[in-house]
N, C-alpha and C positions, 0 to 999 in steps of 0.2 A: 650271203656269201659264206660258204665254208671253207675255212682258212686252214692253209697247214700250219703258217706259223704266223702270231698274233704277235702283235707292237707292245703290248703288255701280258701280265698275267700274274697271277698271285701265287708265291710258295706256300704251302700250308706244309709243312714235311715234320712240325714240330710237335707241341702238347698243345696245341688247338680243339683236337676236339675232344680228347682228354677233360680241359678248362670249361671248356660249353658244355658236358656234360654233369659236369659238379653245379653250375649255373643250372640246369635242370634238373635233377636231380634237388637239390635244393630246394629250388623256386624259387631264386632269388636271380628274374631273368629283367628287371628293368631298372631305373638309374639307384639304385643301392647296391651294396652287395660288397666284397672284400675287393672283387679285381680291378675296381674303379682306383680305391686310393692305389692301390700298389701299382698300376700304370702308372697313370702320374708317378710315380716316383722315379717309376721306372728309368720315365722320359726325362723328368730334371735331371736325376744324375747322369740321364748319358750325355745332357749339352752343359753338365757344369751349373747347374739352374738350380735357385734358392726352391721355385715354385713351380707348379705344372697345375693348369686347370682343365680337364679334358670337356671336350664338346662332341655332338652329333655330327658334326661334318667341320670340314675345313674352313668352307667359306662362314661359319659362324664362327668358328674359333677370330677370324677377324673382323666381323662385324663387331661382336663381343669387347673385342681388345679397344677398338676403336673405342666405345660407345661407354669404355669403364674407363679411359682417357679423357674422357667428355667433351670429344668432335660430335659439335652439331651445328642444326640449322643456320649459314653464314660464315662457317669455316671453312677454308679449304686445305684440300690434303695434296701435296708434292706425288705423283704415281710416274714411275713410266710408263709409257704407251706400250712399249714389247713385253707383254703379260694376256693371264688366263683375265675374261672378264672380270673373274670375281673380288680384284682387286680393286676395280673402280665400281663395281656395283655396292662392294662395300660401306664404300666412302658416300656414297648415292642413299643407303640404308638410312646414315645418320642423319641424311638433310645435308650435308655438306656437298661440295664441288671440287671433286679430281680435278686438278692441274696436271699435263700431262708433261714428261720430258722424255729426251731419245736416250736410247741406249751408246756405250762407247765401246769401240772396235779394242780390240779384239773377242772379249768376253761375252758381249751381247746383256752386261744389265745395266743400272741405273749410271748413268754420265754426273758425276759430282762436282763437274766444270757448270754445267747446265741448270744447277737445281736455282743456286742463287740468285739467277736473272729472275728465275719464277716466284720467288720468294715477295709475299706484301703484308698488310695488315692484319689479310685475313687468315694467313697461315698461321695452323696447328700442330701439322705433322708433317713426314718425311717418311713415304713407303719404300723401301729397299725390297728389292724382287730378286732373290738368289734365282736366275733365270734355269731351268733344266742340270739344277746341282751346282751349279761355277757359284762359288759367294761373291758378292758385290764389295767393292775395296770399300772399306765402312768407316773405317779412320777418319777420310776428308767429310763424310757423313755425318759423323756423330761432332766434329769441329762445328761443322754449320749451324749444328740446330745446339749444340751447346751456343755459338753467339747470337742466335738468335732468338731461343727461348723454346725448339720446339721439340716434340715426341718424334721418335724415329719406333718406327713399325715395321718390321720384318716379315712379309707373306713367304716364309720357306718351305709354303706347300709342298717343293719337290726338294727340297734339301737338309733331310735328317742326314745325319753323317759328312755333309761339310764343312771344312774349316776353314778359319779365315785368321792370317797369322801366328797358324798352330792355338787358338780359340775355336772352340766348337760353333757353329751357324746354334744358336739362340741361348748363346749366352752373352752378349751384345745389344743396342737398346735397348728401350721400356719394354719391350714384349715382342716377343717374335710366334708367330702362329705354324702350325704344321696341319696338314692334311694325310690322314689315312683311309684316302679312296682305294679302291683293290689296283689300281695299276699304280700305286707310290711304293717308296722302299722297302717299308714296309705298311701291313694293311688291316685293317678293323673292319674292314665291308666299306661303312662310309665311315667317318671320324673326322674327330680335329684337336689339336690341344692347342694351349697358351699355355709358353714358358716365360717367367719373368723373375727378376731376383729383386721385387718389389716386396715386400712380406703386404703391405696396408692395397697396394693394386690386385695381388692377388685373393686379397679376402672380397674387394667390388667384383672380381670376375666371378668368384665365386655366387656372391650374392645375385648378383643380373642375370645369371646362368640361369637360376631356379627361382624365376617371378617373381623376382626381388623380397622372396618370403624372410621375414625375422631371423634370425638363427638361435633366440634365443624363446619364441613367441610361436607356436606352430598357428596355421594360417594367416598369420597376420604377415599382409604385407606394404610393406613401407615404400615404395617406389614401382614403378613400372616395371619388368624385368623382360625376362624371355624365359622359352622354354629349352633351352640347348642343352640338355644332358646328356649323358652318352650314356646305353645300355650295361650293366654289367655284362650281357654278353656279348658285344662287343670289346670291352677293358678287359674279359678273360683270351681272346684273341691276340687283342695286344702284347697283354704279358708274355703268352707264346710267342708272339713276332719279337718283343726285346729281348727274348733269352737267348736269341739267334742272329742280333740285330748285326753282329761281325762279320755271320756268316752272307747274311744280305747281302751287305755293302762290298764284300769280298769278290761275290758272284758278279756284281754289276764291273767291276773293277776290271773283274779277270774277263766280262764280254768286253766291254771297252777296249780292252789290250787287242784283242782277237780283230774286232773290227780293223783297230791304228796298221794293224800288219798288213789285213789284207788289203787297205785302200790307200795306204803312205805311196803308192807306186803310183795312184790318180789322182796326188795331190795338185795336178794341174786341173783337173774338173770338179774338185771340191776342197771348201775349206773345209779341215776338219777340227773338230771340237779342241778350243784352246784352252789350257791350264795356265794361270797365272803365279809365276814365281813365288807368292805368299798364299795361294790356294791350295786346298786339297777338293776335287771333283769328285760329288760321290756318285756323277752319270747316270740322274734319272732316266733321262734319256739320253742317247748315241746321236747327237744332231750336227747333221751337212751342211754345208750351203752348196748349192752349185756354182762355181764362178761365173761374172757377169758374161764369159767370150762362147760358155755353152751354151747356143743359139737353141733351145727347145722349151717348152713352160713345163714346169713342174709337178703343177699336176697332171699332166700327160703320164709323166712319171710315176707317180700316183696312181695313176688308172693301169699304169703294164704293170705294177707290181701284183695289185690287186686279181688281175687275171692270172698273175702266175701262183696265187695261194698265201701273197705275202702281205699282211696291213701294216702300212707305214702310218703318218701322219703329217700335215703342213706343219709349218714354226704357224705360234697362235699371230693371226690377225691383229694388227696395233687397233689397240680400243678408240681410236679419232676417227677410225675407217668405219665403224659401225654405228649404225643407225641410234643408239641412245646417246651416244658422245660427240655427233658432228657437228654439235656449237663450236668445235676447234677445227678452227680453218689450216691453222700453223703447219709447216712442211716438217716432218721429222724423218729425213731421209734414211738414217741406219735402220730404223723398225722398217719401214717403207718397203726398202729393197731388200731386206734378209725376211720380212715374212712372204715375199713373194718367190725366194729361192732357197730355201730353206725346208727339209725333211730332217723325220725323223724316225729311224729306223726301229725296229724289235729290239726292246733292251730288257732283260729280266731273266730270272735266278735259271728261269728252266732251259734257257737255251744251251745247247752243247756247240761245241767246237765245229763240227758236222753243220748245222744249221746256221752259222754264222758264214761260213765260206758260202752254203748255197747263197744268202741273203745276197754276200756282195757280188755274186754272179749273174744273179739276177739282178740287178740292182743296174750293172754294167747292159748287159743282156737288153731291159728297159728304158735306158736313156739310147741304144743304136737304134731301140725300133720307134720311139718318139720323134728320134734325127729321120730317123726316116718318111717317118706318117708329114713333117712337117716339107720336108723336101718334096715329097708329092702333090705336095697341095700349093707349090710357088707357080707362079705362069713359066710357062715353057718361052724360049726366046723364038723370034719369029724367024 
């Protein structure tokens, strides 16, 4: 399918390739090289962070986190079920067992009424999931597992630029991880970092990062590790995405606004994305629900968009519902019903004002001819 307009997309409009050019030029194209520390820095200072440890992808930035925590085999980790898999595959990496909890209305992330029922022996940790940019109220969070003894871990893969009581999203628990795949706020190709204001955690991220080698002893290596380092050229990307990172979060802000106007008039057929009185939203993505009384399925939805040029996306699937996780029988009706009516629309730098009215016309356009395809298909009365 060729699309007029894509649900993501990366800005490059800065000293990107400018950075990867000096990276060539050089030859200093894999995990050494000057733009790796200076990311990292980049990133702690922008969430308030003592540390910043970068990785190849997102989903290692929290395997990593976990694994330099030392959750393993017999542990289990607090997750909510309304998340990307790779928060419980994570916890799955160490040998431990995601416990799953539901999300709480209005915001759609982790329920802090709910953790403690789940809370036993064998808990370690507490994964907070800033779901689609909203931050998790973290306060009754970080209470818990301060009386209970345990690590809170932050998958804010989609929320650089969120804050949470005027605190930056990862400057908060033992370590909060980010993702820099090309449709997040900002992008490295793939990436990930860990920020944490640990100074002794973040020299084990460091160490496990890179095959747990000596630091003082080259080849020698002391422990198991991985190989998660991120590219110099990739960290010269980065640098380019931090020097702009206002401008980012500006652009998502100022789509955000655009959508709230043109669909606040069908706030009867959709809820739309809510901000919490001590949140700030940096709207990775622009996500709906349609209300329970809009008799058509969603992805029907999905499908007219798609033939009109436009890629949306479902809210992700709760991880109980899929096949690695369905040892958990448990009802968690908020994930349930919001990933079954739940989109999310084109959210990114390049969209203009122009392209965001088509979207919600289309969008409107899509849900009459789904009412419709489903109307055709009832039995006629005799």
């Amino acid at each position: 399918m060729s699309y007029k307009i894509h649900v993501a997309e990366p800005c490059l409009d800065g000293n990107e390739k400018a950075y990867v050019m000096d990276c060539l030029e050089s030859s200093w194209i894999s995990s050494r090289g000057k733009y790796i520390e200076q990311f990292e820095e980049m990133v702690a200072d922008f969430c308030s962070a003592r540390h910043a440890v970068a990785t190849n992808n997102g989903t290692t930035a929290l395997h990593l986190a976990l694994a330099a925590l030392g959750v393993g085999p017999g542990d289990e980790v607090i997750v909510p079920t309304l998340s990307y898999i790779a928060s419980a595959n994570a916890v799955r990496y160490c040998g431990a067992t995601p416990v799953f909890v539901d999300s709480c209305l209005p915001h759609l992330t982790l329920d802090p009424a709910q953790v403690v029922a789940k809370i036993t022996s064998k808990t370690r940790a507490i994964m907070s999931v800033p779901l689609y940019g909203h931050p998790v109220d973290l306060d009754p969070i970080l209470e818990i597992a301060e009386a209970h003894g345990l690590f809170v871990v932050e998958d804010a893969a989609e929320a650089l630029g969120a804050k949470y009581r005027g605190r930056s999203v990862g400057s908060l628990g033992n370590c909060v991880t980010f993702s820099f795949f090309g449709n997040k706020i900002i992008t490295t190709g793939e990436g990930g970092m860990v920020v944490t204001q640990d100074g002794e955690l973040a020299n084990r991220l460091r160490l496990l990062r890179g095959q747990g080698v000596s630091p003082t002893r080259r080849y020698w290596h002391t422990e198991v590790g991985f190989n998660y380092r991120m590219t110099n050229i990739c960290a010269a990307i980065g640098c380019a995405q931090m020097e702009r990172i206002d401008y980012h979060l500006s652009r998502r802000r100022e789509v955000a606004d655009w959508y709230f106007e043109a669909l606040k008039r069908h706030d009867d057929l959709f809820v739309l994305p809510y901000q919490a009185s001590w949140a700030h939203h940096c709207y990775w993505m622009f996500t709906l629900i349609m209300r329970d009384h809009v008799d058509v399925q969603r992805d029907a939805v999905i499908q007219s968009m798609e033939r009109r040029g436009i890629e949306t996306r479902p809210v992700f699937y709760p991880m109980h519902s899929m096949p690695p996780y369905q040892y958990d029988t448990n009802r968690y009706p908020v994930a349930d019903r919001y990933a079954l009516r739940g989109i999310s629309l084109p959210t990114h730098a390049g969209l203009s004002r122009v392209d965001v009215d088509f979207v919600c016309r289309e969008l409107m356009a899509s849900i009459r001819e789904a009412t419709s395809q489903m109307e055709s298909t009832l039995p006629r009365a005799a």
